[in-house]
N, C-alpha and C positions, 0 to 999 in steps of 0.2 A: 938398527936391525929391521928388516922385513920378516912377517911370523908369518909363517904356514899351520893351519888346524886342523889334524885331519879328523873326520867322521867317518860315520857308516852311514845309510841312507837310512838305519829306522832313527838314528839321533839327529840326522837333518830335519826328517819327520816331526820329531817331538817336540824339536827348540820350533821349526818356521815360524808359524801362526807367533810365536810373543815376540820374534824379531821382529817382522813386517810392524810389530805397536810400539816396543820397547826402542829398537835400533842398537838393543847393548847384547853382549854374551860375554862372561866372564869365565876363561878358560884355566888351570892348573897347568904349572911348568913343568918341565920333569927336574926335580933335583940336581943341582947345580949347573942347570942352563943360564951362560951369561946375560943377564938383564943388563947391561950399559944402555943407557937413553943414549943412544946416537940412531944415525942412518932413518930410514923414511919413516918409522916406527906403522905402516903400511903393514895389516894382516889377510891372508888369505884363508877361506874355509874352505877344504877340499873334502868332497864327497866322495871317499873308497866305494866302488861298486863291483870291485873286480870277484869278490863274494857277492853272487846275484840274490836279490832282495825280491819282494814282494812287493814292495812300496819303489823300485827303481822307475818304474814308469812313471809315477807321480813328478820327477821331476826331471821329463826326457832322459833320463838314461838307460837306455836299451840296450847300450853295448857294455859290456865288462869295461871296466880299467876307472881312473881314477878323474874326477872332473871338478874345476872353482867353481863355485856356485854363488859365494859368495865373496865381498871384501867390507874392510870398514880400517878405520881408525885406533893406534893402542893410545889411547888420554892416558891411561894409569899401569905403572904397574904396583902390585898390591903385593904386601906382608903379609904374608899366611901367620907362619910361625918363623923360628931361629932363622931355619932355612928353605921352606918352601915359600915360591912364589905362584902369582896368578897374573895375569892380565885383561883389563878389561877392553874390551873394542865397542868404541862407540864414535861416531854413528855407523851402522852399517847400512849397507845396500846391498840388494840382489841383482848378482848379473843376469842382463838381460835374455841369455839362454847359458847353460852348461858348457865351460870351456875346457876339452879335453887336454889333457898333459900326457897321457899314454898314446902306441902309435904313430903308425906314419905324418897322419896332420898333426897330431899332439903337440903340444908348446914343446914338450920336454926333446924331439929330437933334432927341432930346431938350433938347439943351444950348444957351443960351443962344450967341449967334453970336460970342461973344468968348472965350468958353472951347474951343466946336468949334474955334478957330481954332488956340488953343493945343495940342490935342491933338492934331488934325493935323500941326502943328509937330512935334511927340515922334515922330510916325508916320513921319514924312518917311524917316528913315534907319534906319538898323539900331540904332540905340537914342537916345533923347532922354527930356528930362524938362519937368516945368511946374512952377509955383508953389504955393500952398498953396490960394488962393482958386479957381484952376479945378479943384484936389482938391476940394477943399469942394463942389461943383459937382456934380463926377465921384461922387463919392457920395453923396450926394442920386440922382442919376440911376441909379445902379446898382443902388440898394436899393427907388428906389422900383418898381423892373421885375424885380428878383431879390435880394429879401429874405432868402435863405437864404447869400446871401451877407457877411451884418452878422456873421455867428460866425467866418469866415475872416478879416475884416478886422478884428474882435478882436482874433483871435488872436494875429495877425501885429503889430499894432501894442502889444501885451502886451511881445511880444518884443523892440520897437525901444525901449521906454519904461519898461522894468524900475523900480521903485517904488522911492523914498530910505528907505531906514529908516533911524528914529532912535535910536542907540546908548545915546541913556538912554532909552529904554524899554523897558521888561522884555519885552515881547509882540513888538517889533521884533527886540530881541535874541537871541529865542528862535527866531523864524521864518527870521532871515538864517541860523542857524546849521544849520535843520532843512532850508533850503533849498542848501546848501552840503554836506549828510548826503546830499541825495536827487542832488547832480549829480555827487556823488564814486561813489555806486552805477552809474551808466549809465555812466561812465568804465569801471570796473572789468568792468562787465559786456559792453561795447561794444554797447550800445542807444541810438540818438538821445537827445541830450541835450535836445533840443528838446521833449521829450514831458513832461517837469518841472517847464519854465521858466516857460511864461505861467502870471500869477499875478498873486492880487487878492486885498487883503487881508480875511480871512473874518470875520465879522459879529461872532463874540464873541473876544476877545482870549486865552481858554484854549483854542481849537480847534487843533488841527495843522496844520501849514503845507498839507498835505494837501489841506486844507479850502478853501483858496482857489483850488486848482489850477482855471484854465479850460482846461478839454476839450478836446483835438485834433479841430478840425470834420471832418476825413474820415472819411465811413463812419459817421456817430453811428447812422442809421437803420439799418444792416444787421448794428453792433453790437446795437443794441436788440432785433434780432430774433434774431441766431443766436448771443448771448455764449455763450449751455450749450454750444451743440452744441461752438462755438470750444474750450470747458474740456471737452469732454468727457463732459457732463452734468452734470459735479462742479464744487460751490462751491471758490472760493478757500480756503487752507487758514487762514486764519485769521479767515474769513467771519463764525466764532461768535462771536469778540473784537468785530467791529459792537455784537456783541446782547446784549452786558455792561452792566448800571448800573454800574459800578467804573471803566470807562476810556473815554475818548472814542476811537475806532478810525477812521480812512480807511482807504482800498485804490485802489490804482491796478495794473494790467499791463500790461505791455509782453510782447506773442510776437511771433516771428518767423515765417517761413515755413516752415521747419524743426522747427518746434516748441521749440525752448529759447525758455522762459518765464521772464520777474522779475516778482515780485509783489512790490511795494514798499508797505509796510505801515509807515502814522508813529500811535502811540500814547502819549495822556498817562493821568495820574490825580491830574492836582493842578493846582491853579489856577497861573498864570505866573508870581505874586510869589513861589510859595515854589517854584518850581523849582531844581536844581542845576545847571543844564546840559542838553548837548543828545549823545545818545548812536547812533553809527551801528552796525548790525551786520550782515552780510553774510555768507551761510550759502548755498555752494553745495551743494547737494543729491546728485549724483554721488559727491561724493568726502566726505560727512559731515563739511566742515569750515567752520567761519564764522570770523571777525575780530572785533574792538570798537572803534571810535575813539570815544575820551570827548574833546568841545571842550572846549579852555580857550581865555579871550581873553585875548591881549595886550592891555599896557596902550599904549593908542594913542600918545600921544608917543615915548616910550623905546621901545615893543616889548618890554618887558618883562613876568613875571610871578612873582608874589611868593609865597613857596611859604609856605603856611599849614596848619594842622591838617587844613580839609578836606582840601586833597589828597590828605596823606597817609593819611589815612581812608582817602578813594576809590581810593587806589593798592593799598590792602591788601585792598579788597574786590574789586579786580580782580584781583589775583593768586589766589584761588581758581576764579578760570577755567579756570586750566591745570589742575588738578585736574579736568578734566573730559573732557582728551585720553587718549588712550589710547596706547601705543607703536608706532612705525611698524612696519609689517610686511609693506608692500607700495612698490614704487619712489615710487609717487605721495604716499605717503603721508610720505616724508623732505621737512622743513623746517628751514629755514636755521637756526632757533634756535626751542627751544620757546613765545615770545612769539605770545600771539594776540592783546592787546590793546595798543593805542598810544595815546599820548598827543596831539592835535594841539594847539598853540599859533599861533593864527591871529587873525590882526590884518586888517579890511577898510577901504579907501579909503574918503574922504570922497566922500558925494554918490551917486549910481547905478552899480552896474559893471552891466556884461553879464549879459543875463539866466541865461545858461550857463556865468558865469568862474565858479571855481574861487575861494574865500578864500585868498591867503596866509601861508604856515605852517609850523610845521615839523613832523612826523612822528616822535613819537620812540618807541619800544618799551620797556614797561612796564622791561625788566632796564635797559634802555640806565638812564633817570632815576633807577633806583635807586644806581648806576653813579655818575653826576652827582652827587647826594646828595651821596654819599662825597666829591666832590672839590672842591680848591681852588678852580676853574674857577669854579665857582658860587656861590662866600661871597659876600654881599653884605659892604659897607663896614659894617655895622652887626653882620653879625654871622649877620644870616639865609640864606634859600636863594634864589638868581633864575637865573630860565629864560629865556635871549632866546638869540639871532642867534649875540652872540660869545661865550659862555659852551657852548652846544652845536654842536661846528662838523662832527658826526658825523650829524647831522642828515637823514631823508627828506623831499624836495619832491613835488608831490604826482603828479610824472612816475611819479618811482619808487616809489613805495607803492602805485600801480595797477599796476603791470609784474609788482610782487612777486605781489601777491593776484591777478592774473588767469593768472601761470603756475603759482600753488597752490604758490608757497614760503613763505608765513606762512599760521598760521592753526589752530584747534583739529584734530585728531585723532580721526577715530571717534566723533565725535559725536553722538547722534539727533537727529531732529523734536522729538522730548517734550522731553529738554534743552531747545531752542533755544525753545519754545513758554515753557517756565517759566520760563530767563532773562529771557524778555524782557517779560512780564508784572511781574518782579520788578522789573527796571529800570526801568518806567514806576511800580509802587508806590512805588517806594524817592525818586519826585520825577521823574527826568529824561523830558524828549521822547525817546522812541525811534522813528529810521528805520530800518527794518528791510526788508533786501533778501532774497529768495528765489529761490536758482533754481536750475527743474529742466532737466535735456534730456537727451535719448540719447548726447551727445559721452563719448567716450572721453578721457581724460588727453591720451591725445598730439594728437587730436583740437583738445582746448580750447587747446593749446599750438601749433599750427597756424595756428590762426582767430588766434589769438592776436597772434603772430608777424608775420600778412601786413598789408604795408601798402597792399595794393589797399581800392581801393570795389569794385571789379567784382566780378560773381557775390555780391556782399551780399544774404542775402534781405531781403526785405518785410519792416517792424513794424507792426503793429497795437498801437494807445492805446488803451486803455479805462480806464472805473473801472465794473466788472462789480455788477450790482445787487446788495443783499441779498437772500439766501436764504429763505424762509418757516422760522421758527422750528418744530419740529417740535412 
């Protein structure tokens, strides 16, 4: 189904400002509207102005009749009671100006007279929906009079259609995992997850998942124009790493209103077959401290995984991380246990999830598996080592290993830019994809543990999406 939502201009009024932060509205059906999950699940918010308002000039509508103002995405629909339903639309976006549907230019009298009829149907009430073929229809009609709109319907439908990858393929493999690195960052950092998710698979199969990212349509044009000023004048700080023969480099930002900034940076240096894995690392800037989460995948049937030479390798070469903290000497800087690196063991459902879910997994910290090693719990029947479910029952889900890392209880110790610059260079050498999150802002400790803590939307600033140009090589 395709939803239509209609408003009035003072309820456009009162929701805007927590859309532009939230991206969600959750609208009531009318009683016995069929809810089948089929067709683009694509909803429209249309703003009635043909009752002239006060507030209609607020968002160009000067003339009577009825206009989209916005769209987004239905992820859910929701159980009221026996029989009522709701729908929530998330992410949304705001079109770029008011598109009329009444009227000689209007969408609506474009439309063949069996689909106008259908639409009007959807319009009747406070919300309704049509079929696939007067979709079909509706855009055609909407693009061929506002073309600038085929990037938001993109986008949005990016988001409803999230891509199947397939588990024996090494480049599929590598991407679900770097895509699972980049929505565990905006967790941690609490910046839309939405700005990650759409995604197309990029032309050559050793590129970063980075690479297929499609663009948040809002504001492309005014990014284009004021990205410096937005930074300050100054490139991205790992701008250079673009302008390397040695590694393939993306960049994407995410700022807020406020100015705390993540520059989410995925880097390879080796073709997909002989990669090791897929490596996240998360380096708040404030308090000089990053994380490591190295993937491992369960074995899909069991959920199991079978501990072999490399790991152990890769366990040892992680443990000279901590060699890189320095001793606490300020409140902020006390953490739960010296571990900055974890282990995640994550197993993903058959067929498409959610463009924004999360892999399940477990979270285990470098000492904890060493831990494990040592013990009974883990002897396989043959004699070796396995990691699953019932064998580690101490285990982080991935609520709680963002809780930790975002109140700055795990994590290195006094650590520079330079460190983080050469680890992570190393990492992408040594074989693995690296997602690499950065971020700076003025927040104070108690500050970040604040924002942290509240579970309001309200007073959320603004994000701004971009993937900020390369800089002229000097």
């Amino acid at each position: 189904m395709t939803y239509i939502v209609t408003l009035t201009p003072d309820q456009v009024t009162d929701n805007e400002d927590d859309w532009l932060v939230s991206e969600r509205f959750t609208k009531g059906l009318p009683t016995g509207l069929d809810t089948s999950d089929t067709g683009t699940r694509l909803a429209f918010l249309v703003c009635d102005s043909r009752a002239r308002s006060a507030n209609n000039g607020r968002h160009g509508l000067t003339d009577h009749g009825r206009f989209i103002t916005w769209m987004g995405s239905v992820q859910r629909i929701n159980t009221v009671g026996p029989v009522d339903r709701s729908i929530t639309i998330e992410p949304m976006r705001r079109c770029p100006k008011p598109v009329p549907l009444d009227g000689t230019d209007g969408i609506l009298a474009s439309l063949p007279s069996t689909h106008r009829a259908h639409v009007e149907r959807a319009l009747s009430g406070s919300a309704g929906h049509f079929g696939m073929t007067t979709w079909q229809a509706l855009r055609e009609a909407l693009l061929r009079r506002h073309p600038e709109l085929a990037r938001y319907i993109d986008w949005l439908l990016a988001h409803l259609n999230p891509l199947v990858f397939n588990v024996e393929d090494a480049a599929d493999r590598a991407w679900q995992e770097q895509k699972d690195a980049a929505q565990t960052l905006t967790r941690v950092t609490d910046f839309p997850h939405s700005a990650l998710s759409a995604w197309g698979r990029p032309s050559s199969r050793d590129e970063p998942y980075l690479a297929g990212l499609i663009p948040d349509p809002v504001e492309n044009s005014l990014i284009d124009h004021d990205v410096w000023a937005g930074l300050g004048g100054e490139a991205p700080l790992f701008d250079d790493w673009r302008q390397r023969g040695d590694v393939r480099c993306d960049i994407h930002v995410l700022e807020d209103s406020t100015g705390r900034r993540l520059e989410v940076v995925n880097v390879n240096a080796t073709p997909v077959e002989s990669r090791l894995g897929t490596d996240m690392i998360y380096y708040h800037h404030p308090t000089h401290s990053f994380i490591l989460v190295q993937y491992k995948r369960l074995e899909s049937r069991h959920k199991e995984y079978r501990v072999n030479k490399q790991l152990l390798d890769q366990m040892d070469r992680l443990e000279q991380v901590s060699q890189l903290s320095s001793t606490p000497a300020r409140s902020h800087e006390w953490r739960l246990s010296p571990d900055a690196c974890f282990l995640k063991f994550a197993h993903w459902r058959n067929g498409a999830a959610s463009s924004t879910e999360l892999a399940q997994g477990m979270y285990i910290p470098l000492s904890y598996a060493r831990v494990l090693l040592e013990d009974d719990c883990t002897l396989g029947p043959r004699g070796g080592r396995i990691f699953s479910y019932e064998r580690a029952a101490s285990y982080l889900v991935g609520s709680e290993f963002a809780e930790l890392v975002k109140l700055g209880r795990v994590g290195t110790v006094g650590t520079s830019v330079e460190q983080l610059r050469d680890f992570g260079l190393q990492r992408a050498r040594e074989g693995y994809s690296v997602m690499l999150g950065f971020e700076t802002s003025d927040e104070t400790p108690r500050e970040r543990a604040v924002r942290t803590r509240s579970r309001s939307a309200k007073n959320r600033p603004k994000v701004n999406s971009y993937s900020p140009p390369t800089s002229q090589q000097p």
